[in-house]
C-alpha positions as CSV (number, residue, x, y, z in Angstrom):
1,X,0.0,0.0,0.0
2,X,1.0,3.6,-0.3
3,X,-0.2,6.8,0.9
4,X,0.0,10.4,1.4
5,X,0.9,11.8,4.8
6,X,0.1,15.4,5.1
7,X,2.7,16.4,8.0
8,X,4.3,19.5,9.1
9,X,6.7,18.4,11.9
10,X,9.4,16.4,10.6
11,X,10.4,14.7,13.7
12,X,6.9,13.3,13.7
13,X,6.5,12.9,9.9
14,X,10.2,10.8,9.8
15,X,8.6,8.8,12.8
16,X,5.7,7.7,11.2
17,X,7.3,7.3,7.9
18,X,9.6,4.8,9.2
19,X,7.1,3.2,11.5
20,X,4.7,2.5,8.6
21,X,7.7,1.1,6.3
22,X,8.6,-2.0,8.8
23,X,4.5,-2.6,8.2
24,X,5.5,-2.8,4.2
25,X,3.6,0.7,3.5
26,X,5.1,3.4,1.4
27,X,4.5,6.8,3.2
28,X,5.1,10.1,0.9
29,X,5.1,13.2,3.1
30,X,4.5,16.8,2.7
31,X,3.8,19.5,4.6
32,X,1.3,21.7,3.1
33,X,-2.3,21.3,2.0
34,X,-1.0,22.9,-1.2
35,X,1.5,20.0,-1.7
36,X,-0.7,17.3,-1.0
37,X,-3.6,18.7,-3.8
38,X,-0.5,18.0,-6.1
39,X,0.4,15.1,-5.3
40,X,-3.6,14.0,-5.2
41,X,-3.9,15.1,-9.0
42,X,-1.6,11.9,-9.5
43,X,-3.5,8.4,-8.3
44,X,-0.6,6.8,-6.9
45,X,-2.0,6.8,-3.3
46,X,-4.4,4.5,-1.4
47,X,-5.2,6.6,1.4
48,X,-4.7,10.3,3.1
49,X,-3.2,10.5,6.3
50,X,-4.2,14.0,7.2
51,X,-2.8,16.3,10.0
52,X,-5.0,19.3,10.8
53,X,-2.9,21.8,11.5
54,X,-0.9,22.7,8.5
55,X,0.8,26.1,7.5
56,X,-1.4,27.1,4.5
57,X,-4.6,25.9,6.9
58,X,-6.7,23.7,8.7
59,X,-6.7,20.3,7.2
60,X,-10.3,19.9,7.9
61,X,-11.6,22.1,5.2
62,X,-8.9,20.3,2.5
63,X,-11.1,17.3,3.2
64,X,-13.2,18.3,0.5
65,X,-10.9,19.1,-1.9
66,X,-9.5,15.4,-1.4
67,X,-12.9,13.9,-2.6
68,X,-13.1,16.5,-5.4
69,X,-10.0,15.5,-6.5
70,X,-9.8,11.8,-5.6
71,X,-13.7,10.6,-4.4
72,X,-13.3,7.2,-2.8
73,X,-9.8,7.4,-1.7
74,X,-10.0,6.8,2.5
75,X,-9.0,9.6,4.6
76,X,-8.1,9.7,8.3
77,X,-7.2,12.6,10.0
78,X,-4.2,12.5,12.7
79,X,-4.0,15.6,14.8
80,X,-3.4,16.9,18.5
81,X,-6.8,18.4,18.3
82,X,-8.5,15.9,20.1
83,X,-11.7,16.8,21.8
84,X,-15.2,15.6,21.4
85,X,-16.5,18.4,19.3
86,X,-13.2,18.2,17.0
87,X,-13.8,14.1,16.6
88,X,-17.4,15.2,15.7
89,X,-16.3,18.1,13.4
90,X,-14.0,16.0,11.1
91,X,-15.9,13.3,11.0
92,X,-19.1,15.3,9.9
93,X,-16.6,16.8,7.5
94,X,-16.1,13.3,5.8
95,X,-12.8,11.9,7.3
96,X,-13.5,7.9,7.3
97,X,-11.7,8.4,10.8
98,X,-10.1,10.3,13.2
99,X,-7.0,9.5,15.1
100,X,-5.5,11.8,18.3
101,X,-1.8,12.3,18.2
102,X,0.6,10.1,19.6
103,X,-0.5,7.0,18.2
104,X,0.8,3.8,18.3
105,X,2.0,2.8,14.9
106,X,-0.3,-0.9,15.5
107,X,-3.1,1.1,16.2
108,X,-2.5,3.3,13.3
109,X,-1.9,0.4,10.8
110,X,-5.2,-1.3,12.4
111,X,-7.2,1.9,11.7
112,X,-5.7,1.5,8.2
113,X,-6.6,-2.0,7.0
114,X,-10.6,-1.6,8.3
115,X,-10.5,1.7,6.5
116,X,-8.9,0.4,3.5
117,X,-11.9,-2.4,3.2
118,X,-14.3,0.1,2.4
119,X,-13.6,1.6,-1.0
120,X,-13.5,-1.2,-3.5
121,X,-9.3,-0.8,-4.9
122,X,-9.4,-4.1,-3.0
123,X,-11.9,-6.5,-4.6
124,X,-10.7,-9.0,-1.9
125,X,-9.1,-9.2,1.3
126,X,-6.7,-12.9,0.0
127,X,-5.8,-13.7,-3.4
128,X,-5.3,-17.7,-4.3
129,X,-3.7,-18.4,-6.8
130,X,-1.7,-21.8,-7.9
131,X,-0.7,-22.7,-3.8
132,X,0.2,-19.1,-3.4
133,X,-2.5,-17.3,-0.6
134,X,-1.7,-13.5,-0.4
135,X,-3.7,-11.7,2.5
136,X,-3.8,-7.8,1.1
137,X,-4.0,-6.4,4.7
138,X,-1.1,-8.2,6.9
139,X,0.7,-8.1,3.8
140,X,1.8,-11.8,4.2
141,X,2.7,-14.4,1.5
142,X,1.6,-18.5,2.2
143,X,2.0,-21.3,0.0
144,X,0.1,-24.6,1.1
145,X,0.2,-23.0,4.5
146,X,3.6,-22.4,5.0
147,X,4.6,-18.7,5.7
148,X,6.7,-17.5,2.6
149,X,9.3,-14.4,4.3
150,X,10.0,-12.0,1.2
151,X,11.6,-8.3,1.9
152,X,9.7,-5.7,2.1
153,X,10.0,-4.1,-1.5
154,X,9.4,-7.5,-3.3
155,X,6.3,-7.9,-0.7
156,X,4.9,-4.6,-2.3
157,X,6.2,-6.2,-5.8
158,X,4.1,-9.3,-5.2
159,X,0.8,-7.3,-3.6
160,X,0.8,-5.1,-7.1
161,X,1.1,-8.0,-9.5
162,X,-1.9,-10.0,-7.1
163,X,-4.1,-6.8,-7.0
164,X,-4.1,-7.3,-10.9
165,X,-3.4,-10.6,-11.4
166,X,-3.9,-11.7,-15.2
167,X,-3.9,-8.5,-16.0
168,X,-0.5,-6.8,-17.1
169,X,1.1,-3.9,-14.6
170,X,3.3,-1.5,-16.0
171,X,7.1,-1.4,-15.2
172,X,6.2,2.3,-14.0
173,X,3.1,0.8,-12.3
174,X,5.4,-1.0,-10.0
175,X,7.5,1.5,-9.1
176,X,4.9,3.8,-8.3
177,X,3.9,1.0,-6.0
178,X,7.1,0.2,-4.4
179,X,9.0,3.4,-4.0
180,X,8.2,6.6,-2.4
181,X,8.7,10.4,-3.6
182,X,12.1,10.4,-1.6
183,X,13.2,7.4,-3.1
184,X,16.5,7.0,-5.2
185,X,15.4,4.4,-7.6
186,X,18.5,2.8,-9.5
187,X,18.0,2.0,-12.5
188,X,18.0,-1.9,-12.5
189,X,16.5,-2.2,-8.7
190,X,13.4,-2.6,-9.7
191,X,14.4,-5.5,-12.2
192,X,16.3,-7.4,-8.9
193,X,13.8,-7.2,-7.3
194,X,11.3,-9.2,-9.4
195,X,14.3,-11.8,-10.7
196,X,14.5,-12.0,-6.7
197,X,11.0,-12.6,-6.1
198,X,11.0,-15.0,-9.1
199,X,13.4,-17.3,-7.7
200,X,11.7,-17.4,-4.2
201,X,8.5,-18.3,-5.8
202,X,9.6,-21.0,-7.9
203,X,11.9,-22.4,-5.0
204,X,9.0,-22.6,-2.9
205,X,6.7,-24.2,-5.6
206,X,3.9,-22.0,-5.4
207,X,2.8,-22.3,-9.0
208,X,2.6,-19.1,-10.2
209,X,4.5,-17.7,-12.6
210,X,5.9,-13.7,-13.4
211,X,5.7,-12.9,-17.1
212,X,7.3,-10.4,-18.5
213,X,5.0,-8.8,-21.4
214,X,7.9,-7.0,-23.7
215,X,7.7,-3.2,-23.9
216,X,4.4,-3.4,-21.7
217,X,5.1,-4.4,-18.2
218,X,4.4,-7.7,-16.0
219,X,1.7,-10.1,-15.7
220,X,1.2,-12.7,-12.4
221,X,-0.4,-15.9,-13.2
222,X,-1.2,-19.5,-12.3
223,X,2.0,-21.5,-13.7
């Protein structure tokens, strides 16, 4: 998964950044309401983790420029501003949730997955395919039952190919999947990675195959 986290302290947004990549999500950050309309207009991102506070304004009112801009992307806002009336306000305002800062990243990432089951990007919570079993929200890889333990970037690899499987991803697809803005992306990574996650599929005999689709992109499929 990756999403857009609308932060202006940097201590904080590093913290969460980092806390959400050991769960095998890609956070972008920025720290304006300005910045994050741009990066909206491009629909890379599977969620909006939205501070209210922000320098250019309250993050409540940007809300709506989210759904104009993206409708059924889910948004939860993550703020200090944590009474009653301000849960009620941003709620009313249509965040899918509201968070008080700190947070504990589990709790976070919990808020994350039952938000992410509403809007239908996911058509379903496990792919199986051949004796592979890929569960979309503990981002975890099984064949015939047996735990399959895959790095983070070819776990994101793997979830983009089984969010589309049979149906062809393009090489920029993929990285958009797997890398954030503040990435440096080398040229061949993103090709070790999938010749990497290639070899630990077939080694573990999960009967399914990666097919490269010349001058398109990549296609998972039953072998």
């Amino acid at each position: 998964m990756r999403i857009l986290l609308v932060e202006d302290d940097p201590d904080l947004s590093r913290a969460l950044q980092s806390g959400l990549e050991r769960q095998g999500v890609v956070a972008d950050v920025v720290d304006t309401l300005a910045a994050a309309a741009a990066a909206l207009r491009d629909p890379v991102h599977q969620l909006l983790l939205l501070d209210r506070q922000l320098p250019d304004g309250d993050g409540l009112a940007f809300v709506a420029i989210a759904r104009a801009l993206r409708p059924n992307l889910p948004v939860i806002m993550l703020t200090a501003k944590g009474s009653l009336g301000d849960k009620v306000e941003g709620l009313d305002v249509g965040a899918d949730d509201y968070l008080v800062k700190p947070v504990a990243i589990e709790e976070l990432m919990a808020r994350i997955r039952a938000v992410a089951r509403r809007p239908t990007e996911m058509l379903t919570p496990v792919l199986q395919l051949g004796r592979l079993r890929f569960d979309f929200e503990s981002l975890q890889a099984q064949v015939d039952g047996h735990a399959l333990p895959l790095p983070r970037r070819q776990l994101l690899v793997l979830q983009a190919l089984a969010l589309r499987q049979g149906r062809t991803v393009t090489r920029s697809g993929l990285e958009e999947a797997v890398y954030g803005f503040d990435d440096d992306i080398q040229s061949n990574a993103l090709d070790a990675h999938i010749s990497k996650l290639r070899k630990a599929l077939q080694q573990a005999g999960a009967g399914v195959e990666i097919h490269v689709i010349r001058g398109v992109g990549y296609l998972l499929a039953e072998a």
